[in-house]
C-alpha positions in Angstrom: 59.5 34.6 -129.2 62.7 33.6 -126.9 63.0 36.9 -125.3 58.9 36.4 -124.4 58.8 32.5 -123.0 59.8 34.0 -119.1 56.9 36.1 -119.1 54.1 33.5 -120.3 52.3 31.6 -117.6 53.4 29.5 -115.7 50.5 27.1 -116.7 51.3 27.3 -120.6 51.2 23.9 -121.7 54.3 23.0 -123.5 54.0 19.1 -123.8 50.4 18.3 -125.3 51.1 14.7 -125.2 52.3 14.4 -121.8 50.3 17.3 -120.2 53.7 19.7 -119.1 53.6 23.1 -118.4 56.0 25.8 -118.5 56.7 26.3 -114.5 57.0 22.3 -114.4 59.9 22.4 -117.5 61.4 25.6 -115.6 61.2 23.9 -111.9 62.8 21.0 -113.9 65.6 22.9 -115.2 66.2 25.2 -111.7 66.7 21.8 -110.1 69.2 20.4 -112.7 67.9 19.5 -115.6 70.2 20.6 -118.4 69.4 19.7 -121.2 66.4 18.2 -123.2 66.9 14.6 -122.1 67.4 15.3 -118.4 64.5 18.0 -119.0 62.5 14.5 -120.5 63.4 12.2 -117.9 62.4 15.2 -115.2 58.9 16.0 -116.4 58.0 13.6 -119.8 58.4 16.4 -122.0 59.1 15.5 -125.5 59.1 11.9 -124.7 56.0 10.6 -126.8 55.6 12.8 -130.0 58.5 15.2 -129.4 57.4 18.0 -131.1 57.7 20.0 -128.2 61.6 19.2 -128.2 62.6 21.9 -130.9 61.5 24.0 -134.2 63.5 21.0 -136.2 61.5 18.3 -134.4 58.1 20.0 -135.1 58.4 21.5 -139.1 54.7 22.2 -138.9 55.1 24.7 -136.1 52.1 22.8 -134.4 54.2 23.3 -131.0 54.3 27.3 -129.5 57.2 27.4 -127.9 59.9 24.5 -127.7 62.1 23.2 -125.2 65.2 23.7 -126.8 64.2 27.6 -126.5 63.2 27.5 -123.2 66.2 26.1 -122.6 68.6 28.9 -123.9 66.0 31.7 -122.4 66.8 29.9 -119.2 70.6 29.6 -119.4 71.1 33.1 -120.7 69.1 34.2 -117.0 71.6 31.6 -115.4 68.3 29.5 -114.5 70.5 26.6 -115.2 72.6 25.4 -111.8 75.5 24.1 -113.7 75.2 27.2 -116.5 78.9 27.9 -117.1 78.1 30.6 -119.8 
């Protein structure tokens, strides 16, 4: 699935609870947002249920993709401003 998370919409919906979409995480994460905390405080991703956050968080796979995945797609395409990897 990681190599696939860039090429779903833009308009996936990530965060059920809070309502956040894939272009809003990776906006997020263009403009600073780091890591899954600063990716939380950014958008409200993962701050309610946060099964969204990663696999471990959500052992039911009820979530489709995670942020924690998103997150290492995006650094390994040096998304990330402060990507030193």
């Amino acid at each position: 699935m990681d190599k696939d998370i860039l090429s779903l919409p833009e308009d996936t919906e990530v965060c059920l609870c809070e309502g956040v979409t894939l272009g809003e995480i990776l906006e997020a994460i263009k403009n600073g947002a780091c890591d899954i905390d600063a990716i939380g405080d950014a958008t409200g991703a993962g701050t309610v249920c946060g099964l969204c956050r990663s696999r471990e968080d959500d052992p039911d796979e009820e979530r489709e993709i995670h942020l924690d995945e998103i997150l290492e797609v995006a650094k390994e395409k040096g998304l990330c401003p402060d990507n030193n990897g």
